[in-house]
DOLONU-657857 format. One line per 3 residues: their letters; for each residue x, y, z of C-alpha. Coordinates in nm, 3 decimals. Layout:
<atoms>
a	X,Y,Z  ...;
</atoms>
This chain:
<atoms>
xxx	-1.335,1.969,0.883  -1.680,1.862,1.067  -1.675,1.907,1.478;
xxx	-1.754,1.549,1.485  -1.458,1.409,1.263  -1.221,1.620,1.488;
xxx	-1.400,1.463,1.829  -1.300,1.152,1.664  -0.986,1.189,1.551;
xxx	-0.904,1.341,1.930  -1.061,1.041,2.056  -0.863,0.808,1.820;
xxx	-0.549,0.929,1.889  -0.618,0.935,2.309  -0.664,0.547,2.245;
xxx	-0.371,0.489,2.036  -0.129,0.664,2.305  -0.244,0.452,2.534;
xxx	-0.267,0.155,2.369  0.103,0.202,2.325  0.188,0.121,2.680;
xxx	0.043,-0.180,2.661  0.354,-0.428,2.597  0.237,-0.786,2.611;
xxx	0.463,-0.959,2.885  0.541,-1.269,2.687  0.751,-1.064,2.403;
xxx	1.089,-1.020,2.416  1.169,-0.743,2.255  0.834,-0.534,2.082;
xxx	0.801,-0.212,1.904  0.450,-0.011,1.923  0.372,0.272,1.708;
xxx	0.077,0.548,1.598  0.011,0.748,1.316  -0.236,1.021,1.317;
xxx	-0.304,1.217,0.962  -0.533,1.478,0.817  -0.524,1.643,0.485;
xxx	-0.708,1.871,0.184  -0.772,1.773,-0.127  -0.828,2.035,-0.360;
xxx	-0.946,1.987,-0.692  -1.283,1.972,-0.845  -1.466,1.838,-0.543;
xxx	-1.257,1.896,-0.228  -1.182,1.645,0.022  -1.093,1.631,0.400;
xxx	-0.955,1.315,0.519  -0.884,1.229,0.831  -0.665,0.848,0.988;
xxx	-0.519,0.696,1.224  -0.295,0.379,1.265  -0.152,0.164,1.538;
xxx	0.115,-0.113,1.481  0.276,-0.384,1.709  0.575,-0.580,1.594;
xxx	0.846,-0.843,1.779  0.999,-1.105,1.856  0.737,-1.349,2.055;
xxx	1.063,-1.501,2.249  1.422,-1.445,2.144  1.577,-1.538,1.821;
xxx	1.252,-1.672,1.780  0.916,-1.633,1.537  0.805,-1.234,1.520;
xxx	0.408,-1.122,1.482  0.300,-0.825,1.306  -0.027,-0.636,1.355;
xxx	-0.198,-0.357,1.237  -0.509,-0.168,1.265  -0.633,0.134,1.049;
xxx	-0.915,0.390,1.115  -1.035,0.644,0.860  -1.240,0.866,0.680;
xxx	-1.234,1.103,0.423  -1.536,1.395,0.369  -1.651,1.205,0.053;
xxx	-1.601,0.883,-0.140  -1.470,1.063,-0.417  -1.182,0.980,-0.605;
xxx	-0.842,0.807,-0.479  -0.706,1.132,-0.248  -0.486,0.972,0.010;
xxx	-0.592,0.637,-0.094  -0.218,0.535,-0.052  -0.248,0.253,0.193;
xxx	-0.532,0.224,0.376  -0.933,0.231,0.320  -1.191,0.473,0.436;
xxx	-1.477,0.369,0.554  -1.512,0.514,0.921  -1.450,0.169,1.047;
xxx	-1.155,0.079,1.253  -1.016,-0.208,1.022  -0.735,-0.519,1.125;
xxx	-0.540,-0.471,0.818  -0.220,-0.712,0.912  -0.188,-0.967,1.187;
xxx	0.090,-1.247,1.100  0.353,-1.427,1.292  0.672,-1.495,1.027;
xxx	1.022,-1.698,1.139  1.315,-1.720,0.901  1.561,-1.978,0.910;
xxx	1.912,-1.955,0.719  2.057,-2.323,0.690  2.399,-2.367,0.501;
xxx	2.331,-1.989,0.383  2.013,-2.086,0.219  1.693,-1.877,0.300;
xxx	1.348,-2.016,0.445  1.095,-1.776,0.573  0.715,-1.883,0.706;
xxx	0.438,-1.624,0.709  0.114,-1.728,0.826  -0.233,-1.536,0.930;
xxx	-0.325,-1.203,0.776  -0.072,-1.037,0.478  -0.055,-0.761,0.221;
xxx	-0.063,-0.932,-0.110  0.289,-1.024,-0.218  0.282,-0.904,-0.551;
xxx	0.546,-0.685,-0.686  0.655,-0.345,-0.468  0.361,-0.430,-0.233;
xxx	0.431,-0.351,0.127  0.249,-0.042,0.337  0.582,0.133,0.371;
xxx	0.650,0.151,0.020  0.334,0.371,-0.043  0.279,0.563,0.288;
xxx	0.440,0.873,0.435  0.732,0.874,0.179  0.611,1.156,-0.008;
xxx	0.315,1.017,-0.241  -0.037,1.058,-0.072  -0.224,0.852,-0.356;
xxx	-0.172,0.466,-0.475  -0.052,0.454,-0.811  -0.354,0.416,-1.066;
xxx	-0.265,0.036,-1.124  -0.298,0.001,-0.723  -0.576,0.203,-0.686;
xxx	-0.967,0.068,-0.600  -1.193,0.090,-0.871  -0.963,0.097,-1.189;
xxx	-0.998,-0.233,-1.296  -0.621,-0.380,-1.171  -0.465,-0.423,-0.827;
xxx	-0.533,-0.269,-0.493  -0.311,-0.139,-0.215  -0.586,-0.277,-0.011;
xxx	-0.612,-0.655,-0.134  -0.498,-0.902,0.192  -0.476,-1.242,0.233;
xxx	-0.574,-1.523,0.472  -0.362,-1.795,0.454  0.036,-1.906,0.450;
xxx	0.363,-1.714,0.304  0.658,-1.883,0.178  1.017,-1.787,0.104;
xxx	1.290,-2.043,-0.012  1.638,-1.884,-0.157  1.975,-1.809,-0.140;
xxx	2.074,-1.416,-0.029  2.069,-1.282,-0.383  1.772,-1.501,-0.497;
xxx	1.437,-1.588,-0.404  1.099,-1.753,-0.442  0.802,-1.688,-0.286;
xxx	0.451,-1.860,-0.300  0.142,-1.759,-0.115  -0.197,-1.948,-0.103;
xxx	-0.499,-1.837,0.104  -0.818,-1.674,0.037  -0.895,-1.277,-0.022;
xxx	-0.935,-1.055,0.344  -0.974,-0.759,0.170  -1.099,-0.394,0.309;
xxx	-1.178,-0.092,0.105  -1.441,-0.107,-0.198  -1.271,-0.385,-0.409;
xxx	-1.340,-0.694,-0.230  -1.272,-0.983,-0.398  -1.514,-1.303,-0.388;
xxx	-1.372,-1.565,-0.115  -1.234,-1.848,-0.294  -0.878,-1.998,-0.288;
xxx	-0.614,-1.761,-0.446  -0.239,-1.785,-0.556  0.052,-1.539,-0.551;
xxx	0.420,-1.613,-0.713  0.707,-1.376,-0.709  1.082,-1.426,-0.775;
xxx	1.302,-1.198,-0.709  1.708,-1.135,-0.746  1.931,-0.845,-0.595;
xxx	2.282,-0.706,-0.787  2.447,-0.438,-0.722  2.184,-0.132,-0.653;
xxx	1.949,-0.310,-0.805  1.640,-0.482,-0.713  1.383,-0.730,-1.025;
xxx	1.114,-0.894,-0.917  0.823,-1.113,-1.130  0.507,-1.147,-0.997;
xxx	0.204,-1.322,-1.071  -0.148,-1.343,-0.905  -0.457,-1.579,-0.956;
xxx	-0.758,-1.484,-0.766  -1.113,-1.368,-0.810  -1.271,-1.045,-0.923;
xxx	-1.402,-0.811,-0.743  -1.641,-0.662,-0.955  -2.020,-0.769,-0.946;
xxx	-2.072,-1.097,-1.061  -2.355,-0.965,-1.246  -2.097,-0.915,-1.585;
xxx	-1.748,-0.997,-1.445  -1.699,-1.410,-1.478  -1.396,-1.580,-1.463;
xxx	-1.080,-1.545,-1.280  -0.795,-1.272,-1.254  -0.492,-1.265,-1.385;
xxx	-0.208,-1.064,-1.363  0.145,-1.061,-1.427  0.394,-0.791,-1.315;
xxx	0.777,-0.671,-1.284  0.873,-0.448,-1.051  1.217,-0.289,-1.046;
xxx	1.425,-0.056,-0.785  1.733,0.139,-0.823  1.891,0.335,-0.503;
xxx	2.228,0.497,-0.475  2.351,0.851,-0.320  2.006,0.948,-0.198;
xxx	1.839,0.872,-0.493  1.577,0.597,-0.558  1.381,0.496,-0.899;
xxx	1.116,0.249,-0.867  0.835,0.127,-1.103  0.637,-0.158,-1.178;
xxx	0.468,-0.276,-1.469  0.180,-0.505,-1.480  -0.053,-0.672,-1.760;
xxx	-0.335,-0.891,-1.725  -0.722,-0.935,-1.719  -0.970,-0.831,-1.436;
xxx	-1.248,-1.084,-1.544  -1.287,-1.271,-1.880  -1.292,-1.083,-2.187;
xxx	-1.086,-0.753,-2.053  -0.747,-0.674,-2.012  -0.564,-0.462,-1.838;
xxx	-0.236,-0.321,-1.885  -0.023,-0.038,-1.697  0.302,0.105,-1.569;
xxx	0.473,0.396,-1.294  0.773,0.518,-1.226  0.852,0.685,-0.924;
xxx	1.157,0.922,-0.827  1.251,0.998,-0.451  1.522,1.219,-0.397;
xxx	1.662,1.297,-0.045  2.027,1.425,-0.072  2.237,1.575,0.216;
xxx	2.232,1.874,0.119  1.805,1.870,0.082  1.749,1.899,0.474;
xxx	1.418,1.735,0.577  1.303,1.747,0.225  1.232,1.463,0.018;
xxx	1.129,1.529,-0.296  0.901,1.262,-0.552  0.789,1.229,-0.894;
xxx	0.568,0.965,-1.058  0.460,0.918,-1.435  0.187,0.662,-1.474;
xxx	-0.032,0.513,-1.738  -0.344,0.242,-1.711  -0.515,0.080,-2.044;
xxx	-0.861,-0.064,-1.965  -1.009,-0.276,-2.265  -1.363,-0.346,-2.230;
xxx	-1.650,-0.318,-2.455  -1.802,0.057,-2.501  -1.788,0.304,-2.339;
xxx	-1.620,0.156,-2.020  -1.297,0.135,-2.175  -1.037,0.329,-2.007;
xxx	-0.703,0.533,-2.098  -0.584,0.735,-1.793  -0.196,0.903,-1.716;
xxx	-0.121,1.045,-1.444  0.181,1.290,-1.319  0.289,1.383,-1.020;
xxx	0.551,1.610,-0.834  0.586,1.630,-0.463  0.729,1.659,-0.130;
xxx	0.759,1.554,0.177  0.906,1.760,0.471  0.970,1.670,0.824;
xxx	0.940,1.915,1.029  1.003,1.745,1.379  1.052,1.454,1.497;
xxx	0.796,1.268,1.379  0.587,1.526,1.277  0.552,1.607,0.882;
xxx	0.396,1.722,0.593  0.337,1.620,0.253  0.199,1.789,-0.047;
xxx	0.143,1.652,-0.428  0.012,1.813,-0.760  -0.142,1.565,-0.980;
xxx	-0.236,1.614,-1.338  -0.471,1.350,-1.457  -0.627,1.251,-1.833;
xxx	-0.818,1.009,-1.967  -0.949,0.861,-1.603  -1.263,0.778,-1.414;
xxx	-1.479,1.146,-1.521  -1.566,1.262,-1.140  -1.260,1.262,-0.965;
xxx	-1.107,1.580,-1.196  -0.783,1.652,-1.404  -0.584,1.816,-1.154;
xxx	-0.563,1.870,-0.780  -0.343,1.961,-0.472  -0.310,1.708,-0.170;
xxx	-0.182,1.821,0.142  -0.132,1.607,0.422  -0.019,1.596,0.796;
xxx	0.118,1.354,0.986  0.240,1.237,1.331  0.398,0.982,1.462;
xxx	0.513,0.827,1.792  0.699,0.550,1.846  0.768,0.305,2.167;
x	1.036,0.042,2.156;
</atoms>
């Protein structure tokens, strides 16, 4: 890794220590964290990548409204390929990714919940969490920048809302793309709808997104549209999760694809977690950009103490975007402190 990146990373992570002891007074109760990483690539054309996060999250007075923010810094040796493209972009900028303020209110055990500001995209199994540090150091291919479907890294500007009951709910969110990364969408006024019902260890959700593309305007017209279900299963240490989505990028494409993840973490496994992912993405377009990649993964992640752990993956990909390669081995580090 270059003398420089490491100066930075040093530097980045001096900040972020102590930016944590800065606790705004007016909060009641507020949790700070930062995440430092740095991992290998190895496949075809190696890559060093190096990040950091910092996170803020409360209550802004007591049983009251709670804010959320987030910032992201990171780089990777090249812009090659989606290697530790999990969560966050890399693009040596430091980047707001979330800043929100939410309440939820529960009258005659309904559910209301009010989001407003600066959100992941609610769209299926969408938030941060669900992709970072849990053993998986790339998006899946239908969440990845670049392959003609979602991104991990599509935001929004606007206002989140949740009406249900405990087991059931709908949610509606209408703003206008904040994206960061390499698939920015054009700014225009965008809508997200997802149901979703719990039973048992069970977890369905339906999905659907209209926005704009964020290829060139040059040849992609129209709007995008995409439907998805997303469904997780978790009992005795073991979770499956997978989502499957269909839809069209820009007019006259479609795109269509699917994962399923496995996390295991048993008693009896220690620090280990261990994950598997199959995955499959059908790009129809006119010659020769049409697209037919799968995707498997096996992996791990170990914590080795307190919040200090490792993850590695090997990937074998066919069918996908030439230049990034059909196989490689991520490894990744990663630290984190906490302050409540």
């Amino acid at each position: 890794m270059k003398t420089g990146t490491k100066t930075v990373v040093t530097a980045t992570a001096a900040l972020l220590v102590s930016v944590l002891r800065l606790v705004p007074a007016f909060c009641q109760s507020v949790t700070t964290e930062a995440t430092v990483n740095a991992g290998v690539s190895y496949s075809s054309s190696d890559v060093s990548a190096v990040a950091s996060q910092l996170r803020a999250f409360g209550e802004i007075k007591r049983d009251g409204p709670r804010f959320f923010v987030e910032g992201a810094w990171a780089e990777k040796s090249k812009d090659d390929g989606d290697s530790f493209g999990a969560a966050y972009p890399y693009s040596n900028r430091l980047k707001l990714i979330e800043a929100y303020v939410e309440d939820t209110w529960q009258p005659a055990g309904k559910l209301l919940s009010l989001r407003a500001g600066r959100y992941r995209t609610p769209f299926g199994i969408y938030n941060g969490s669900d992709y970072a540090y849990n053993g998986f150091l790339r998006a899946p291919l239908i969440r990845y920048d670049g392959y003609y479907a979602l991104s991990n890294n599509f935001l929004e500007e606007g206002a989140d809302v949740v009406v249900g009951v405990p087991r059931f709910s709908v949610e509606t969110s209408v703003g206008a793309p904040a994206d960061v990364g390499s698939s920015v969408r054009r700014s225009n006024l965008d809508t997200v709808f997802r149901v979703q019902a719990f039973e048992g260890p069970f977890l369905i959700g339906v999905s659907h997104i209209h926005t704009s593309p964020y290829q060139s305007p040059i040849f992609a017209h129209g709007h995008a549209d995409f439907t998805g279900v997303d469904v997780r299963w978790m009992r005795d240490g073991v979770q499956l999760r997978g989502e499957w989505i269909g839809g069209r990028p820009f007019d006259g494409t479609t795109t269509t694809g699917w994962y399923i993840d496995t996390l295991v973490h048993r008693t009896g496994m220690g620090p280990v977690t261990a994950v598997a992912r199959l995955e499959r993405l059908d790009y129809d377009a006119v010659a020769p950009f049409t697209l037919r990649a799968q995707r498997q993964t096996l992996g791990a992640r170990v914590r080795l103490y307190e919040g200090l752990s490792v993850q590695v993956d090997a990937l074998h990909e066919t069918g996908g975007i030439a230049e990034y390669g059909p196989k490689a081995l991520d490894v990744g580090v990663s630290y984190l402190i906490r302050r409540d």
